[in-house]
DRENKEKE-999890 format. One line per 3 residues: for each residue x, y, z of N, C-alpha, C. Coordinates in nm, 3 decimals. Layout:
DRENKEKE-999890
X/Y/Z/X/Y/Z/X/Y/Z | ... .
***
This chain:
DRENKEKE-999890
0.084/-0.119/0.000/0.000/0.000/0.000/0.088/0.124/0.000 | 0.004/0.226/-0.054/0.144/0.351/-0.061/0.071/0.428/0.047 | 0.244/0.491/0.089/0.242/0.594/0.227/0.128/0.713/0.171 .
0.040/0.743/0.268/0.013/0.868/0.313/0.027/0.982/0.419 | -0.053/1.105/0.364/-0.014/1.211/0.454/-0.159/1.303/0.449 | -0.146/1.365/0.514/-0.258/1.442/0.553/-0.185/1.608/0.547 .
-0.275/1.675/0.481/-0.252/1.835/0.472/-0.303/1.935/0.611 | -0.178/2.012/0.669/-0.241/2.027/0.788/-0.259/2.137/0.803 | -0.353/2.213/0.908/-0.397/2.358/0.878/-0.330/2.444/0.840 .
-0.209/2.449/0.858/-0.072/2.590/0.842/-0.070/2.543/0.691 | -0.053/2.443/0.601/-0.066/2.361/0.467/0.087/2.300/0.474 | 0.112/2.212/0.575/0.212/2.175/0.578/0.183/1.977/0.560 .
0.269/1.928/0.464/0.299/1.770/0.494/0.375/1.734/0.565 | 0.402/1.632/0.611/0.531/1.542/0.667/0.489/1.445/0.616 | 0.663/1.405/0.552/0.640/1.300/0.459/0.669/1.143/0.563 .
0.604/1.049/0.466/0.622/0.967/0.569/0.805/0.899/0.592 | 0.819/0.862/0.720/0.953/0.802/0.698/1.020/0.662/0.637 | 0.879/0.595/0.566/0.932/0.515/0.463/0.934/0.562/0.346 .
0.895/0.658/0.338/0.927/0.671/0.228/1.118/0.824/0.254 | 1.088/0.865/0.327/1.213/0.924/0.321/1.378/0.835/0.320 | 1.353/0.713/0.387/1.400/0.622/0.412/1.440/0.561/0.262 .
1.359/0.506/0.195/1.367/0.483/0.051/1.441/0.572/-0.028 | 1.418/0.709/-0.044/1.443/0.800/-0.140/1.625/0.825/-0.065 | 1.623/0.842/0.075/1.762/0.885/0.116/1.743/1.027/0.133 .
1.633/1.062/0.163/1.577/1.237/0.190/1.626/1.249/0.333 | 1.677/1.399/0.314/1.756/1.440/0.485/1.687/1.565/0.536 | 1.644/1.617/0.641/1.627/1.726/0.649/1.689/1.830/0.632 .
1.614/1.949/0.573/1.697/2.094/0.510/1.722/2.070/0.376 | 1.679/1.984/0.278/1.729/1.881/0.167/1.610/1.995/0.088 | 1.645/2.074/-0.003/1.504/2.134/-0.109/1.472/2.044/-0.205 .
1.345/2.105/-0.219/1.258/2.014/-0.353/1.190/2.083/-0.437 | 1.149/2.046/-0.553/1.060/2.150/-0.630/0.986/2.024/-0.677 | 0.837/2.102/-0.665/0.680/2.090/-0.706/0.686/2.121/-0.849 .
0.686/1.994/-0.944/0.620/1.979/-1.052/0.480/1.951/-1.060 | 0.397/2.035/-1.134/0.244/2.032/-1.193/0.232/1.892/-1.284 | 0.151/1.782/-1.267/0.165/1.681/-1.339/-0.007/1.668/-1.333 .
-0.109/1.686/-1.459/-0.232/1.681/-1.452/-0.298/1.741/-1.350 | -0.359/1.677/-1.272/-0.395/1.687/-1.121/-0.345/1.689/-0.987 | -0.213/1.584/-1.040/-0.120/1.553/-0.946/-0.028/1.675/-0.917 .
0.129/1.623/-0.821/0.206/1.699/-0.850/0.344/1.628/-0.829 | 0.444/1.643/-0.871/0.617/1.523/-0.860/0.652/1.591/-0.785 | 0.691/1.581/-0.708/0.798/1.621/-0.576/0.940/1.560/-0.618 .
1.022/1.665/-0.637/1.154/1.588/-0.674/1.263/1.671/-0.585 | 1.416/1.599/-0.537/1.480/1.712/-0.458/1.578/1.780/-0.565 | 1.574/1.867/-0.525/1.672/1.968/-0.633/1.803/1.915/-0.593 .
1.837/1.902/-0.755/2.014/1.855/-0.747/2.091/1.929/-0.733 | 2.209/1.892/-0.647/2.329/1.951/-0.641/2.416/2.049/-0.751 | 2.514/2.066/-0.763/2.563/2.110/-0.879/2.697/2.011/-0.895 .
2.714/1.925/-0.822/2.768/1.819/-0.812/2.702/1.701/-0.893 | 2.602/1.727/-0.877/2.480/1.556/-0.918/2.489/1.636/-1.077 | 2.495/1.712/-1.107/2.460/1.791/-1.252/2.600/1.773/-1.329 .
2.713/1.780/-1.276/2.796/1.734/-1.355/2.835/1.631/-1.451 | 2.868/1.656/-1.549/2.821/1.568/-1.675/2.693/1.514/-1.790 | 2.624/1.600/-1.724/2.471/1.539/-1.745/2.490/1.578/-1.930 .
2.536/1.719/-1.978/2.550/1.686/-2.077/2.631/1.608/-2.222 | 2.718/1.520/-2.138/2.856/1.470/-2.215/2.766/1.407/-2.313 | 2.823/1.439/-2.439/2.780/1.365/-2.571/2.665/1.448/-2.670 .
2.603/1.569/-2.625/2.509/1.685/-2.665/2.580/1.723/-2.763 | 2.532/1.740/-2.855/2.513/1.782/-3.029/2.522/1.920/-2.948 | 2.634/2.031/-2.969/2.628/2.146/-2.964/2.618/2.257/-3.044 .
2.577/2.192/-3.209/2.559/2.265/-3.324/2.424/2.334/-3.313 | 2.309/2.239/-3.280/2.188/2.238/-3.298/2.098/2.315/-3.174 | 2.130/2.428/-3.124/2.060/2.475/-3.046/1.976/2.608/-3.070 .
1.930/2.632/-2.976/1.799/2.721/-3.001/1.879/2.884/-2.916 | 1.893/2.987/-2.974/1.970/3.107/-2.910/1.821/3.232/-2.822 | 1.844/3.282/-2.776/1.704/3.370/-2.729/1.686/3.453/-2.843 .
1.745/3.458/-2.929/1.663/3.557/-3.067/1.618/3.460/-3.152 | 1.625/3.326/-3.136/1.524/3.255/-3.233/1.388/3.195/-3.162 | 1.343/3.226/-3.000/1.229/3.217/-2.921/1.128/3.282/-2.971 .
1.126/3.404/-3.018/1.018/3.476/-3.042/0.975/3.493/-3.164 .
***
């Protein structure tokens, strides 16, 4: 069965601790609220450490400049 939580008057969650347990979530740890239909993804914002490399192997010919947005 999946963890729940209850929304509490101030509009605060606490997540449950199996599931923090699972993920490896610490307190003071940020996250950002993705809009998904109805729903919403809770994901923790990466480091700038965890981001390193992410683009090795990116086609750097083919990009989009801010004067071709509009």
């Amino acid at each position: 069965m999946a963890a729940t939580a209850t929304l509490s008057s101030k509009y605060q969650i606490s997540i449950p601790k199996s599931v923090r347990d699972e993920q490896h979530w610490q307190a003071g740890q940020q996250f950002v609220f993705i809009p998904k239909g109805k729903g919403m993804l809770v994901m923790p914002v990466p480091s700038f450490e965890q981001l390193k490399g992410i683009a090795v192997g990116a086609d750097p010919t083919d990009f989009r400049d801010r004067n071709d947005r509009f």
